[in-house]
SEFI-563855 format. One record per residue (C-alpha): x, y, z. Coordinates in pm, 1 decimal, m for minus. Example, Ala and Ser with C-alpha at 12.3 -4.5 7.8 and 13.67 -1.06 7.14 Angstrom:
BEGIN
((1230.0; m450.0; 780.0)) ((1367.0; m106.0; 714.0)) 
END
This chain:
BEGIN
((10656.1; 7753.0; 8847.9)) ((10803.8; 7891.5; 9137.2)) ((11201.8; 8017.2; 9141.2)) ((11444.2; 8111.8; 9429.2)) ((11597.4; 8432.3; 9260.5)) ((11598.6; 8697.7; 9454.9)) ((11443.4; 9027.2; 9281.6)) ((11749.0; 9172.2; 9238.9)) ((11849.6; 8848.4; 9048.3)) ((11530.1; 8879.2; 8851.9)) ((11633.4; 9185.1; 8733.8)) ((11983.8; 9114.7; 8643.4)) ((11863.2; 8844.3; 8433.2)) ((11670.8; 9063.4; 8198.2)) ((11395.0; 8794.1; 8231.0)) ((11027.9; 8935.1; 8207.3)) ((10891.4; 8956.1; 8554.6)) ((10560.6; 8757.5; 8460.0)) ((10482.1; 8502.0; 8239.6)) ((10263.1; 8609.8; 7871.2)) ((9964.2; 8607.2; 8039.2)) ((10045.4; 8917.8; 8261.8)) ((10034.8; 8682.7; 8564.1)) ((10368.8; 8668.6; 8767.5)) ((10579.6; 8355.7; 8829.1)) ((10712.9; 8397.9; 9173.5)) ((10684.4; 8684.6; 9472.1)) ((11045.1; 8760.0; 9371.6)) ((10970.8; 8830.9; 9034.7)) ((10669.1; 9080.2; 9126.0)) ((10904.1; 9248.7; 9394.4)) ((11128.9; 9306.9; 9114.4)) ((10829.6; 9449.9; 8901.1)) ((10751.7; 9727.9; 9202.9)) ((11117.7; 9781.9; 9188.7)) ((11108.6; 9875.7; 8872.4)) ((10779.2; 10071.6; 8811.0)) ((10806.5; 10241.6; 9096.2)) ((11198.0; 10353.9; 9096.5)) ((11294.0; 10450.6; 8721.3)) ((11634.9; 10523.1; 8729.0)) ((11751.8; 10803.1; 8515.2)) ((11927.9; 11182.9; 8564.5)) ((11703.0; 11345.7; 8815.3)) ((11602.3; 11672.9; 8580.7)) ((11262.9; 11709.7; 8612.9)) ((11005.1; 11840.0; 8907.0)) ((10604.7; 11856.4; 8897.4)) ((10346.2; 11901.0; 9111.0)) ((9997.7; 11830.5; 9289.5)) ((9738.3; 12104.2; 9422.3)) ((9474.4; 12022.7; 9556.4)) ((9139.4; 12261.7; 9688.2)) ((8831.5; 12211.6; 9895.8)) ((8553.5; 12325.0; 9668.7)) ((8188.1; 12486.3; 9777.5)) ((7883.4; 12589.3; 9526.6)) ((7828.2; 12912.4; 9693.3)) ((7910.5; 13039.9; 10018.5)) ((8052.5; 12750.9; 10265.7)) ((7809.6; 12597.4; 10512.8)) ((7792.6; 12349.9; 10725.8)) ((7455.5; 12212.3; 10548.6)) ((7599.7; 12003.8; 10223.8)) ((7751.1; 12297.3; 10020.2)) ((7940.0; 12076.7; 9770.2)) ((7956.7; 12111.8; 9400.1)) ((7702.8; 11878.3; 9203.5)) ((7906.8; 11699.2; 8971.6)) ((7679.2; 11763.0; 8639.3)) ((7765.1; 12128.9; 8750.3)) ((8108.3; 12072.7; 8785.8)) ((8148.7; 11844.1; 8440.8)) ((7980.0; 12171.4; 8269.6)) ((8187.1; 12430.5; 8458.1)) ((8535.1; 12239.5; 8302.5)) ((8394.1; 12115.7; 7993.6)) ((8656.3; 11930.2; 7758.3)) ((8889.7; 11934.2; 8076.0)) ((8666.5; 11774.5; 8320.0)) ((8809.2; 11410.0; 8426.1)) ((8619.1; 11122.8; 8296.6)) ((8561.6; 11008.0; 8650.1)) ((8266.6; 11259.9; 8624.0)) ((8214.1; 11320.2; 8271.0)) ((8298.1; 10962.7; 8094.9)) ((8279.5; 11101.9; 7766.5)) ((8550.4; 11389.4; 7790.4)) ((8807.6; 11406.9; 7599.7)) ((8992.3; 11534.8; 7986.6)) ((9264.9; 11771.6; 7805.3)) ((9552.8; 11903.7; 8025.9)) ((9488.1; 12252.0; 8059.9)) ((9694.9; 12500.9; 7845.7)) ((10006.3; 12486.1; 8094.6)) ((9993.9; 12152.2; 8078.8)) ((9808.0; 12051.9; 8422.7)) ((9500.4; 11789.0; 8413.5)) ((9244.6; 11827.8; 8607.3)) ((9114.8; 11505.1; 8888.6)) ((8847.0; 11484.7; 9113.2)) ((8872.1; 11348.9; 9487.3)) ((8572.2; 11163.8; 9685.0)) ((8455.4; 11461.1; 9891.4)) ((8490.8; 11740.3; 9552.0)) ((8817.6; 11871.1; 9611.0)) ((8950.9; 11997.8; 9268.0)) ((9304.0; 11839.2; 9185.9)) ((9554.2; 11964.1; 8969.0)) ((9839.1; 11715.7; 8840.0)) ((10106.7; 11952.7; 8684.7)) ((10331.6; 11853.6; 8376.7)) ((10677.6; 11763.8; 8459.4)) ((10954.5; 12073.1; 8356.4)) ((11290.0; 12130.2; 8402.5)) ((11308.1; 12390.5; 8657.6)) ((11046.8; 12483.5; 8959.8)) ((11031.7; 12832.9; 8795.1)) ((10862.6; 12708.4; 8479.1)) ((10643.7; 12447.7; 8709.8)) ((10525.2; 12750.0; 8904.6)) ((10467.3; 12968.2; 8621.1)) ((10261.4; 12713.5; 8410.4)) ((10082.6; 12550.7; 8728.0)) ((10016.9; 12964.0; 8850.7)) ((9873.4; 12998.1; 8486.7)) ((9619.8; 12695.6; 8561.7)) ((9509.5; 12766.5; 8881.4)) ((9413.1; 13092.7; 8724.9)) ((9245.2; 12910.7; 8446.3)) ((9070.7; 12651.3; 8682.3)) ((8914.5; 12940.3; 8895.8)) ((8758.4; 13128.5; 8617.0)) ((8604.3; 12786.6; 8503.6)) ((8442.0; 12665.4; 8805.0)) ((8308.0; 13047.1; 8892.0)) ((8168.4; 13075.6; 8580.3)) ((7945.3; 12835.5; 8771.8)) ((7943.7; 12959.7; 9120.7)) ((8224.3; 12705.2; 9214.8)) ((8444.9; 12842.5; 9441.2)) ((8805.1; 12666.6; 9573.3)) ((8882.0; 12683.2; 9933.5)) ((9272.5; 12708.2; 9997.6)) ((9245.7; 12494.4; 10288.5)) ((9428.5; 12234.9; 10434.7)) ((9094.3; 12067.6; 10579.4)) ((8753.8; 12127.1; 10607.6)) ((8614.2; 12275.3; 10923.6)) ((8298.0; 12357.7; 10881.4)) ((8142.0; 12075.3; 10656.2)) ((8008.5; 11706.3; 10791.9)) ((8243.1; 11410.2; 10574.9)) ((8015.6; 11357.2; 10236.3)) ((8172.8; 11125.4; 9985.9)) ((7999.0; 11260.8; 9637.2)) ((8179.3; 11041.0; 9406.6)) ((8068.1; 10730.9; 9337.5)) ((8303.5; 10517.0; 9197.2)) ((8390.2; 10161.3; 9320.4)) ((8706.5; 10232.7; 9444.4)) ((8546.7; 10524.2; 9651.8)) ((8303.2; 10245.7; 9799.3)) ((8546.6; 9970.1; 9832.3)) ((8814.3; 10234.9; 10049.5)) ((8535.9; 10393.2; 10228.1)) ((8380.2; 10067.9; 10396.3)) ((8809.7; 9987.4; 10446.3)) ((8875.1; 10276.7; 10657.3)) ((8531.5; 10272.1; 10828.5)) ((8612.1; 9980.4; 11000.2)) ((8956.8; 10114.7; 11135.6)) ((8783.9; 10442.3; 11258.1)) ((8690.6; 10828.7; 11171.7)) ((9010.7; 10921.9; 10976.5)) ((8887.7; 10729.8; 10664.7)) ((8621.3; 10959.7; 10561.4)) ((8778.7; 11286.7; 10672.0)) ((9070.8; 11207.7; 10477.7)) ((8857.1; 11064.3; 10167.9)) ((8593.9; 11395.9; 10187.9)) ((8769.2; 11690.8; 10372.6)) ((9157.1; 11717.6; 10337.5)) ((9343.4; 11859.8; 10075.5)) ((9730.0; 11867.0; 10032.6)) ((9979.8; 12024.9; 9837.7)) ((10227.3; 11736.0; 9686.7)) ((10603.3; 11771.5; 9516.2)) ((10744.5; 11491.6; 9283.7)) ((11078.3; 11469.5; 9175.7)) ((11251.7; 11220.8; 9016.7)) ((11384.9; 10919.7; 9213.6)) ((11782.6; 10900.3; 9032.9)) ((12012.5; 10779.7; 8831.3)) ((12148.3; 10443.3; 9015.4)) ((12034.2; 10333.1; 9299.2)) ((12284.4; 10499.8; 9546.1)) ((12142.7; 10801.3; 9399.4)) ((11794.7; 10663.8; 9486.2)) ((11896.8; 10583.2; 9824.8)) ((12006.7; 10898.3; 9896.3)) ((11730.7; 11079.4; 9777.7)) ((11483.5; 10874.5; 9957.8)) ((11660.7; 10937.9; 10283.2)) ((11678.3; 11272.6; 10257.3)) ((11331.2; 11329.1; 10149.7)) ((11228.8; 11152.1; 10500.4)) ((11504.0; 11274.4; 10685.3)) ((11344.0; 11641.1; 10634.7)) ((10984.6; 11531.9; 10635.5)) ((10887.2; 11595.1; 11026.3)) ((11065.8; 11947.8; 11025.5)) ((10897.5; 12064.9; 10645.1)) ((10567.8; 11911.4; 10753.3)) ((10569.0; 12125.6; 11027.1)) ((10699.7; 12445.2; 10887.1)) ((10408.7; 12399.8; 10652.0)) ((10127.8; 12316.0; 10880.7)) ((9789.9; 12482.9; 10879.0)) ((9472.1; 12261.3; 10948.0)) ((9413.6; 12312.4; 11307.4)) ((9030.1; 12231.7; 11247.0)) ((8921.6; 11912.8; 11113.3)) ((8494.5; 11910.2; 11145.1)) ((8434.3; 11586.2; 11350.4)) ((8781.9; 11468.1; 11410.1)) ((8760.7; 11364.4; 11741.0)) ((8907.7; 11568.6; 12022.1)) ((9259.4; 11696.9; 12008.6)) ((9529.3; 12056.3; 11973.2)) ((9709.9; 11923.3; 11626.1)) ((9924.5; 12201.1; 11377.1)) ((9808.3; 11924.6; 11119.6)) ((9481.7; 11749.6; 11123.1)) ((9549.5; 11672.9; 10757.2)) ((9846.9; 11474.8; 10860.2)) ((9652.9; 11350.5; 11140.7)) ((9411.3; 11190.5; 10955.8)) ((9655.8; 11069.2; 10722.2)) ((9866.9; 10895.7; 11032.6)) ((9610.6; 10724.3; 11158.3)) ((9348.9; 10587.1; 10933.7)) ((9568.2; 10287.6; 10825.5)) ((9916.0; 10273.1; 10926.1)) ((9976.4; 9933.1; 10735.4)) ((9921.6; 10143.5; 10412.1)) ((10052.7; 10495.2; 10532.5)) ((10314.7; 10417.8; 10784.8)) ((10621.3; 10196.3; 10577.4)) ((10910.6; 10120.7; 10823.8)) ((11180.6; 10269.4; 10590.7)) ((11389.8; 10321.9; 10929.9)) ((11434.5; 9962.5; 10887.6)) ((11512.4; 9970.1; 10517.0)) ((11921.3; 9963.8; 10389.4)) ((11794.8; 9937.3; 9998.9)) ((11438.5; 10179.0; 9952.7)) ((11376.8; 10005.8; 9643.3)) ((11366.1; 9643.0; 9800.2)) ((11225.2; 9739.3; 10109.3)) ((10973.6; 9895.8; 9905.1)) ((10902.1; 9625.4; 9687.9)) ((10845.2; 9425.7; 9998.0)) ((10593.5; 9643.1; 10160.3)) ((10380.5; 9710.1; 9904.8)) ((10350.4; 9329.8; 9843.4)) ((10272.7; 9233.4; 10251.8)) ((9982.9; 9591.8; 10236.6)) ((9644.2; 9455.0; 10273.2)) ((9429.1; 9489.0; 9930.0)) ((9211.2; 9801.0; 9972.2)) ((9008.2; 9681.7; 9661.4)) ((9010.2; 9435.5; 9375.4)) ((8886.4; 9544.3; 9063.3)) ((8597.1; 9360.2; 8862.4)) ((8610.6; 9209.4; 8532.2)) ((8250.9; 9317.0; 8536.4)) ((8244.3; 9678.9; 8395.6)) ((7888.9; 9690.2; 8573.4)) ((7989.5; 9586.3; 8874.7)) ((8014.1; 9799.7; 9180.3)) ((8158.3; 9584.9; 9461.0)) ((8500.4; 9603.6; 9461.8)) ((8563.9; 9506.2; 9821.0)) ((8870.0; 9302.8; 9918.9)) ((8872.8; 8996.9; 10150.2)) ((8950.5; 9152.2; 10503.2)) ((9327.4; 9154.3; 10583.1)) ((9432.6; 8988.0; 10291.4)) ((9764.1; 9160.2; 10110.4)) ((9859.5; 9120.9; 9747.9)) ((10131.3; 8867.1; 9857.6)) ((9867.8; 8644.0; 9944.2)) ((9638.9; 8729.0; 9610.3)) ((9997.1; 8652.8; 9449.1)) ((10075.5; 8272.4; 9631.4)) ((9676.4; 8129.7; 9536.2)) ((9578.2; 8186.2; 9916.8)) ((9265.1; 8359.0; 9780.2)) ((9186.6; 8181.8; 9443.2)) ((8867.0; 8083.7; 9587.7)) ((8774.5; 8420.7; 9684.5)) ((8906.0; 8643.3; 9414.6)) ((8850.0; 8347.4; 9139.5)) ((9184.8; 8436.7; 8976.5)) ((9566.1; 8559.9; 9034.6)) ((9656.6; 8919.4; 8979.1)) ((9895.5; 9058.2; 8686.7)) ((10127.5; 9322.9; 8619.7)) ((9802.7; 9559.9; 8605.5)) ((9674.5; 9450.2; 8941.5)) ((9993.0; 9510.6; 9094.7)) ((10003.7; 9851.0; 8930.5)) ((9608.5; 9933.8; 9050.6)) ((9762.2; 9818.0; 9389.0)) ((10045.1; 10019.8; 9418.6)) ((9801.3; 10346.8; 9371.1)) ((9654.9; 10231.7; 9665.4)) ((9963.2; 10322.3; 9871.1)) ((9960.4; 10622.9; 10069.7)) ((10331.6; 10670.2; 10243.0)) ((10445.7; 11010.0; 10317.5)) ((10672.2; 10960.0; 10024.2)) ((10560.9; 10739.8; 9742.2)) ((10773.6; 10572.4; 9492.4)) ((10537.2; 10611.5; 9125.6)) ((10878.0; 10586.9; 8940.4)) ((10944.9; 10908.3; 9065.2)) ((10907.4; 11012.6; 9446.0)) ((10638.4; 11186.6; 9543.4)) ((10627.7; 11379.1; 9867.8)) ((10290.6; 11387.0; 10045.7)) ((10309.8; 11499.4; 10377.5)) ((10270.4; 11888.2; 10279.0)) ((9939.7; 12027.2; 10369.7)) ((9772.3; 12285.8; 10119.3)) ((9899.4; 12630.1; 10145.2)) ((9698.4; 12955.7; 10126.7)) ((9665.3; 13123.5; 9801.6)) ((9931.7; 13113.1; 9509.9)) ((10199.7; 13001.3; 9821.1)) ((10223.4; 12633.6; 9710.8)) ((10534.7; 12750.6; 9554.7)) ((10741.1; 12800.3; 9901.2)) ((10736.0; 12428.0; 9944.0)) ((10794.6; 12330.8; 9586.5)) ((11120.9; 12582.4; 9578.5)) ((11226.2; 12428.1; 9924.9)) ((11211.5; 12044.4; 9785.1)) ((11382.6; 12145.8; 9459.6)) ((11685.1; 12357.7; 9653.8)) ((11685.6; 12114.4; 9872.5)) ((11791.3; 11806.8; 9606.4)) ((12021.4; 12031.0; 9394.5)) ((12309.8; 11888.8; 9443.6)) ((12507.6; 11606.1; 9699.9)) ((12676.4; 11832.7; 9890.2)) ((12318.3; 12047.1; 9967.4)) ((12144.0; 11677.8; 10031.3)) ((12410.7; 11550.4; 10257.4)) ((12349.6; 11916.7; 10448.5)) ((12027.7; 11881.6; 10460.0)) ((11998.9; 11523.7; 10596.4)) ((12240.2; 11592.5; 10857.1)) ((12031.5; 11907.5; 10987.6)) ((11713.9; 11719.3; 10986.9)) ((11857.7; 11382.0; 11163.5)) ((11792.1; 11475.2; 11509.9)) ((11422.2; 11518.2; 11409.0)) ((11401.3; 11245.0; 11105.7)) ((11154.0; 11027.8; 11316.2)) ((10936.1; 11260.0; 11451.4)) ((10631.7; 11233.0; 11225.7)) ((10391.1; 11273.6; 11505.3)) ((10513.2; 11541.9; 11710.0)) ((10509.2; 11726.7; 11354.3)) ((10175.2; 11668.0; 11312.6)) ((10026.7; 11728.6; 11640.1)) ((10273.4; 12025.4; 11753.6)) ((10416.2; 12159.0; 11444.8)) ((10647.1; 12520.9; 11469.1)) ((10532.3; 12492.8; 11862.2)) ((10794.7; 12195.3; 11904.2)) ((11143.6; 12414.5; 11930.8)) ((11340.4; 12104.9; 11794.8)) ((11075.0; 12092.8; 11490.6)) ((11097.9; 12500.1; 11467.1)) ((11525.8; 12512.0; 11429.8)) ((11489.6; 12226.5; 11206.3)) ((11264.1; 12352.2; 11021.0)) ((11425.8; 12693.7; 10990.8)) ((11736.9; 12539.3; 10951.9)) ((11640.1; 12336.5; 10658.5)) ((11489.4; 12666.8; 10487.9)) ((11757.2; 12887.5; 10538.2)) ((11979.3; 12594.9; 10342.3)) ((11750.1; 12588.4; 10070.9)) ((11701.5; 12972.7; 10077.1)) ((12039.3; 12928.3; 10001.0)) ((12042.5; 12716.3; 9717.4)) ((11705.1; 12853.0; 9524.8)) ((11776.1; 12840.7; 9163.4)) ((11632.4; 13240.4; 9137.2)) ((11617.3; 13505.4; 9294.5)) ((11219.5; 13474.8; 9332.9)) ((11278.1; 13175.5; 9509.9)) ((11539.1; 13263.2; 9737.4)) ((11354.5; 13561.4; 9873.8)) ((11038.8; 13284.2; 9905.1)) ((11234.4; 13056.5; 10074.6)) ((11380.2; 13386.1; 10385.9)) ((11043.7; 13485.6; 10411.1)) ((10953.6; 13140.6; 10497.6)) ((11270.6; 13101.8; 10676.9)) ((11123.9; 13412.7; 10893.5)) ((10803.0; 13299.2; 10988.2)) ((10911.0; 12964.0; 11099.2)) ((11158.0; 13150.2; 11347.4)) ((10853.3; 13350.5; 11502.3)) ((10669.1; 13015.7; 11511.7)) ((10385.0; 13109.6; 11273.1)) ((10216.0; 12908.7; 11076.4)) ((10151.4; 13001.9; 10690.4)) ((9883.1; 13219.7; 10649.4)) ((9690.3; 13392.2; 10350.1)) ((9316.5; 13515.9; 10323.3)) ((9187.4; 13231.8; 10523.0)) ((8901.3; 13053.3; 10338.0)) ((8660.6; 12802.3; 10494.1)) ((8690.5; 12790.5; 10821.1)) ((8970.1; 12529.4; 10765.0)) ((9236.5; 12651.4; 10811.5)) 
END
């Protein structure tokens, strides 16, 4: 029962975007869905986080050093994710943060959302504090690297989206694995706004600054088997090139984020399709095929059935942009900084978005450098059109930090980016 609305019509309507069954009655009303999920429109009050940690049992090696999960389960008890302990009740810990697992054992915290980046930092501080003691009470240690340096790739979680995305990216190349097993980033999400001009906006400026903060936060040099190459970011590197269709949108091209988005994720190939089969562990995707074509019955003899509204939703976490829309926007291009200095960037994305005036600023310093995501990656502070940006853009926000904490962050920041240094700390694991 297909219908020629547009999405935007769809929406207007106040029709349900599928039909009872979950299933959706036309691309335009499953565009409309993304735009919806994915962009919740509201005051933009709130900011969280994502850290993220290599983890070793012991002292790092370059023979397989990583945590055995029945060790790790035990080392968080109830707050151990279900992805490795099935029967966990997986409580936030108590400042809120719950604790995920990614394919090579890095050690994920997902904050709570707060009002102000000085309560996220102080509850997310408190958990990181929390999370150590845990996993050393079992000779787990976290690694505040960017990316691994020492270790071979070693996917130790088995789950069938692990297997489905690592036989994906194996057939593009190396940067599959390495990102999967020995990355780790630190991520910012704020909310997306309150219309969508406000949306717009946000989303611009968020990629406007993204080459210049990218490399003002850069520090994975050394990637262990990345093939040959001088990059500030091999995180980023990884990221860049393991599957553009799914990590490089062309939001250049994009007047409205939120239908250009809605567009994109439809035409990105299917990295997996889940199983009605709980027991099953094949969750491969026919080759090349994207959700738009799932959607229109082009695979109904493959899949057996069209998706609904919680395929679509599965899909969309299958989306890796620099900046994804989750209904709020998350910024993912940051690599994981040393010690307790995850902070810096948070404080820089909140100043950054506190007002229009500091926004329209801030995308006007970054424009001359708004496209260059690779140059970022690859040279980082050693680009000087990437180092004023950068130190541009962090004087501004220096400028604009809600406290004084942050503020004298933010120049200290603004300092080192103006000698051309990357952030440093005790350096951990060889990565970094």
């Amino acid at each position: 029962m297909a219908v020629t609305a547009s999405p935007a019509d769809v929406l207007r309507s106040g029709l349900d975007v599928s039909e009872p069954g979950g299933e959706f009655s036309s691309r335009a009303a499953a565009e409309a869905y993304v735009g919806k999920v994915c962009f919740k429109q509201g005051p933009p009050l709130l900011i969280g986080a994502e850290l993220e940690w290599l983890t070793a049992q012991g002292e790092l090696s370059a023979t397989n050093s990583r945590p055995d999960l029945t060790v790790l389960a035990d080392a968080l008890g109830p707050y151990a994710p279900r992805s490795i302990s099935p029967d966990s009740p997986a409580h936030p810990l108590p400042g809120g943060s719950r604790v995920t697992l990614e394919p090579g054992g890095q050690i994920e915290l997902s904050s709570a959302p707060f009002g102000t980046a000085a309560e996220l930092c102080e509850r997310l501080r408190a958990d990181t504090t929390s999370l150590r003691e845990l996993l050393e009470s079992r000779g787990i240690r976290t690694l505040s690297a960017a990316a691994d340096a020492v270790r071979q790739p070693l996917r130790v979680l088995g789950l069938p989206r692990y297997q489905a995305m690592e036989r994906s990216f194996a057939a593009l190349g190396p940067f599959g694995a390495l990102m999967m097993c020995n990355t780790a980033a630190t991520q910012v999400s704020v909310d997306a706004g309150a219309d969508p001009a406000e949306i717009a906006v946000r989303w611009r400026v968020l990629h406007a600054v993204g080459p210049a903060l990218l490399a003002a936060f850069a520090r994975s040099p050394g990637l262990h088997t990345a093939p040959p190459g001088v990059w500030a970011s091999q995180r980023m590197r990884a990221w860049q090139r393991l599957d553009p269709l799914r990590t490089r949108p062309p939001v250049q091209d994009w007047a409205d984020p939120i239908a250009g988005y809605a567009r994109w994720a439809l035409d990105v190939p299917l990295l997996c399709v889940r199983s009605a089969d709980p027991q099953a562990a094949d969750w491969s995707a026919p080759p090349g095929a994207t959700f738009a074509d799932w959607l229109c019955g082009a695979l109904d003899e493959e899949i057996g059935r069209r998706p609904d509204r919680s395929d679509l939703d599965y899909h969309l976490t299958t989306l890796f942009p620099p900046v994804r829309a989750a209904g709020h926007l998350e910024v993912r291009y940051l690599d994981a900084q040393p010690g307790d200095d995850w902070s810096v960037p948070v404080h820089a994305i909140d100043a950054l978005l506190s007002d229009p005036g500091t926004i329209t600023e801030a995308t006007a310093l970054a424009e001359a450098t708004a496209d260059r995501w690779s140059e970022a990656a690859r040279c980082g502070l050693a680009d000087p059109e990437l180092r004023a940006a950068a130190v541009a853009l962090l004087d501004l926000a220096a400028a604009h930090a809600a406290t004084p904490t942050a503020a004298a962050e933010l120049a200290a920041a603004t300092e080192r980016c103006r000698r051309g240094l990357m952030p440093t700390g005790r350096e951990e694991g060889g990565g970094a």
